[in-house]
C-alpha positions in Angstrom: 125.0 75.3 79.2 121.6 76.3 78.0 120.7 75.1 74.7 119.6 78.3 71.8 116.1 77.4 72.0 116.3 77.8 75.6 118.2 81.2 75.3 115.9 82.4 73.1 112.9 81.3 75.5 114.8 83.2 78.1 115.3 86.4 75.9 111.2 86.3 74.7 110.7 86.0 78.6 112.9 89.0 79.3 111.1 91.1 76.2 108.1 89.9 77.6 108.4 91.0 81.1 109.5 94.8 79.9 107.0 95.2 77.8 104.6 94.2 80.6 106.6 96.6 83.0 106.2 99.3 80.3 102.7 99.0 79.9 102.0 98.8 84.1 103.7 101.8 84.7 102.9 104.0 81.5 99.1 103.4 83.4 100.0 103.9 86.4 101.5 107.1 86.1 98.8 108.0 83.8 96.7 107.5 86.8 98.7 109.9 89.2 99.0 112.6 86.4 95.1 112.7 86.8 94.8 112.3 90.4 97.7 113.2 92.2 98.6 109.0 93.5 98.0 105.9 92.5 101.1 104.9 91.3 102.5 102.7 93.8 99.1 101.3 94.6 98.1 100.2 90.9 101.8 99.1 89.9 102.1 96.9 93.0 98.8 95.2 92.2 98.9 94.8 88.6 102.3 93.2 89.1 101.1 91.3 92.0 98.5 89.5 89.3 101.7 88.5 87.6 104.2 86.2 87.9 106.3 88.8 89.9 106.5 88.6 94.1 105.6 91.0 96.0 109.2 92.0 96.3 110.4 91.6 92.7 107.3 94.3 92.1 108.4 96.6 95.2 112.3 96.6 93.3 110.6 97.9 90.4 108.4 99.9 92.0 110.4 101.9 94.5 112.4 104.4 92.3 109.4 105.7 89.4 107.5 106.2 92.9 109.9 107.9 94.6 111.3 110.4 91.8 107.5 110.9 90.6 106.7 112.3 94.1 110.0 114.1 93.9 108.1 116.4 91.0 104.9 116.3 92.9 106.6 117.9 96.2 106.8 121.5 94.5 104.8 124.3 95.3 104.4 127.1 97.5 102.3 125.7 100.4 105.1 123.8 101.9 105.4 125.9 105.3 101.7 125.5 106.3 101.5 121.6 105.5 104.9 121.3 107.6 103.1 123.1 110.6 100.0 120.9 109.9 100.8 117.3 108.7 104.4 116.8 110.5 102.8 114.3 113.6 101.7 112.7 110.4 104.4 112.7 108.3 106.9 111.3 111.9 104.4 108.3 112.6 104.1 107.5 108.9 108.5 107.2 108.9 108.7 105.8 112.1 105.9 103.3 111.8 107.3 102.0 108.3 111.2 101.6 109.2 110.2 99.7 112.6 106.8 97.9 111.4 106.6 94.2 113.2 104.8 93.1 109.6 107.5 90.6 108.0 109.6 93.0 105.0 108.6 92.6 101.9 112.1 91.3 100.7 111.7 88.5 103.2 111.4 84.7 102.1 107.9 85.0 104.5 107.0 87.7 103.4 105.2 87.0 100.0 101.8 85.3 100.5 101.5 87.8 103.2 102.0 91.1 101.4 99.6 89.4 98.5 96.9 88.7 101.2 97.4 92.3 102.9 97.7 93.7 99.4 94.3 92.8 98.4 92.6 93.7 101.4 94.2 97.1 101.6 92.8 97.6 98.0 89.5 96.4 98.7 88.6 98.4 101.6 90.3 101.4 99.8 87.9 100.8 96.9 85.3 100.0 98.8 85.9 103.7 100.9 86.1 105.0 97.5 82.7 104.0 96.0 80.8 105.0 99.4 82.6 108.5 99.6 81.7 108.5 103.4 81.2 112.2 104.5 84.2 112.7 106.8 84.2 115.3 109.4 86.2 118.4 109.0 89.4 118.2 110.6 91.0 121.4 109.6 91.8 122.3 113.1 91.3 118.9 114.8 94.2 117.0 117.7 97.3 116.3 116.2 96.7 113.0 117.5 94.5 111.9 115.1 97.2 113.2 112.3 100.0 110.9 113.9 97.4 107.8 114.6 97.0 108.0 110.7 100.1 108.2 109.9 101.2 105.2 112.2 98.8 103.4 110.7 100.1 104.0 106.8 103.0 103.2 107.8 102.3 100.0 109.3 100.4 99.1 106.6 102.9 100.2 103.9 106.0 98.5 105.4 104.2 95.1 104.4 102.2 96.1 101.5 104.8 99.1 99.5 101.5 101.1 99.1 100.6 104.2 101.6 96.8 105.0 101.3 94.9 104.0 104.3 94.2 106.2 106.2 96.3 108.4 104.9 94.8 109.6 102.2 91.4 110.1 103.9 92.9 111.7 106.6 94.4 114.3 104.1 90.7 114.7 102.6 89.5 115.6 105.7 91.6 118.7 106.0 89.9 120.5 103.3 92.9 121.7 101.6 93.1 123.4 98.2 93.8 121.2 95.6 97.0 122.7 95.0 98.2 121.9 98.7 96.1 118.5 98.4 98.4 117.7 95.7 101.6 119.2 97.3 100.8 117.4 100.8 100.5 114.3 98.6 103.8 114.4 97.0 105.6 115.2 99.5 103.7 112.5 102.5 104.5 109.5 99.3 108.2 110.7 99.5 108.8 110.8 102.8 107.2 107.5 102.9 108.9 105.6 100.1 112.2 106.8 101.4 111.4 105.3 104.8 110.5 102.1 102.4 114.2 101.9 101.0 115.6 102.5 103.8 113.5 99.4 105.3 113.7 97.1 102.5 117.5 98.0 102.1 119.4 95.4 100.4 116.4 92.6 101.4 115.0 93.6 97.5 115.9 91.1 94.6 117.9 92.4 92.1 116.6 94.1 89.3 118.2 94.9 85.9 118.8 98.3 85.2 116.9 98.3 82.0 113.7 97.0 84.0 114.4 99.9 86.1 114.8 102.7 83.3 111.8 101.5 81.5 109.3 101.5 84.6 111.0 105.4 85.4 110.3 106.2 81.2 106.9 104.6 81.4 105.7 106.3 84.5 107.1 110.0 83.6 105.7 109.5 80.2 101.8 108.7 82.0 102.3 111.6 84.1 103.0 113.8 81.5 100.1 112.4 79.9 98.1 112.5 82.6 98.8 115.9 83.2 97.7 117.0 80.1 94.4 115.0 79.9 93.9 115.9 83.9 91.2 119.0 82.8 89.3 117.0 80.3 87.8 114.0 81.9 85.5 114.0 84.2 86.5 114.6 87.6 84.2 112.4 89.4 83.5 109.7 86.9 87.4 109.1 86.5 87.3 108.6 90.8 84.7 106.1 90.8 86.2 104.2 87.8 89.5 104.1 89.7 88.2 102.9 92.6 86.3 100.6 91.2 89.3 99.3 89.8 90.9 99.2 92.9 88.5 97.0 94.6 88.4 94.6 91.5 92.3 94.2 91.9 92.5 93.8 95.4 89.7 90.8 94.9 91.1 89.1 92.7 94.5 89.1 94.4 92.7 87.5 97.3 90.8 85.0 95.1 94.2 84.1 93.9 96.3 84.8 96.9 
């Protein structure tokens, strides 16, 4: 039987650790109140730095991702996308449920996912900063749609993050933000629903308070970042976030 200074050592811990989770997600959903994502992508890597696994952090990170894109998926545009991004959208799903990269509830997995973590967040930051001019692709093969989507998915299946190329793809299309923001929500919850399905029961538990504090944290930094999304600076926000980004992903490489 534990001794009380031990089960108070355990309850500071488990204060400790939602308090943490509350402050990761409250900015993470700040951050995709101003731009549309981030969520998954920050969350995983700010928990990675912690004393979480990657799969402790995907647990936590799979439902405030999934029911934040939920909201995102509304809006009028969803026809058109549907005709446009759907080779996308079926190699994204098909490449996450049948990835060959270990699952990130898998005793291998964890180094691995750190490792592949921080280098999906470095190039991303590094992609971010140069702002490469990509060539329109508004009426360009399907192909390339379901090559990037492949790709995502692979990725994501060992990472939990969908970004690369995704997101640049998306960019390419010259879409209104409106339908930018639309085509996001709804590619992040096809893909995180592909995730659970994946990860399946492979994920440690979690508690359900952990759980209802990271979904209160991250609706409260959307709504927060909704409101604050018309004040800052478009473009100075960007290269701040990327540049966070790219600071994360090296570090979790210096300490993978």
């Amino acid at each position: 039987m534990d001794s009380p200074d031990a089960a108070k050592d355990h309850a500071a811990m488990d204060h400790s650790l939602l308090l943490l989770c509350a402050a990761i997600f409250l900015a993470a959903g700040l951050v995709k109140g101003l731009s549309g994502m981030g969520l998954p992508t920050l969350s995983m890597a700010l928990l990675g730095l912690t004393a979480l696994s990657p799969a402790k952090a995907a647990a936590l990170m799979v439902l405030p991702s999934l029911l934040t894109n939920i909201a995102q998926c509304l809006g009028s545009n969803w026809r058109a996308l549907l005709r446009q991004l759907w080779p996308m959208w079926c190699g994204m799903v098909a490449a996450t449920l049948w990835s060959p990269l270990p699952a990130l509830g898998s005793g291998a997995s964890g180094a691995a996912a750190h490792e592949l973590l921080g280098g999906v967040l470095v190039v991303y930051g590094i992609w971010g900063l140069a702002k490469p001019r990509l060539p329109e692709m508004r009426r360009g093969p399907r192909l390339i749609g379901a090559a990037a989507g492949l790709l995502s998915g692979l990725l994501a299946a060992g990472t939990g993050v969908f970004v690369m190329p995704m997101v640049p793809y998306l960019q390419a299309l010259r879409l209104d933000k409106a339908a930018m923001m639309q085509a996001m929500g709804i590619s992040f919850t096809l893909g995180m629903l592909a995730l659970a399905v994946r990860l399946g029961s492979g994920l440690p538990d979690v508690s359900g308070i952990e759980v209802l504090v990271a979904v209160v944290a991250a609706f409260a930094g959307l709504a927060l970042g909704n409101r604050l999304v018309g004040r800052l600076g478009a473009a100075t926000f960007q290269r701040v976030l990327y540049a966070v980004f790219l600071a994360l992903g090296a570090l979790m490489l210096i300490n993978g």
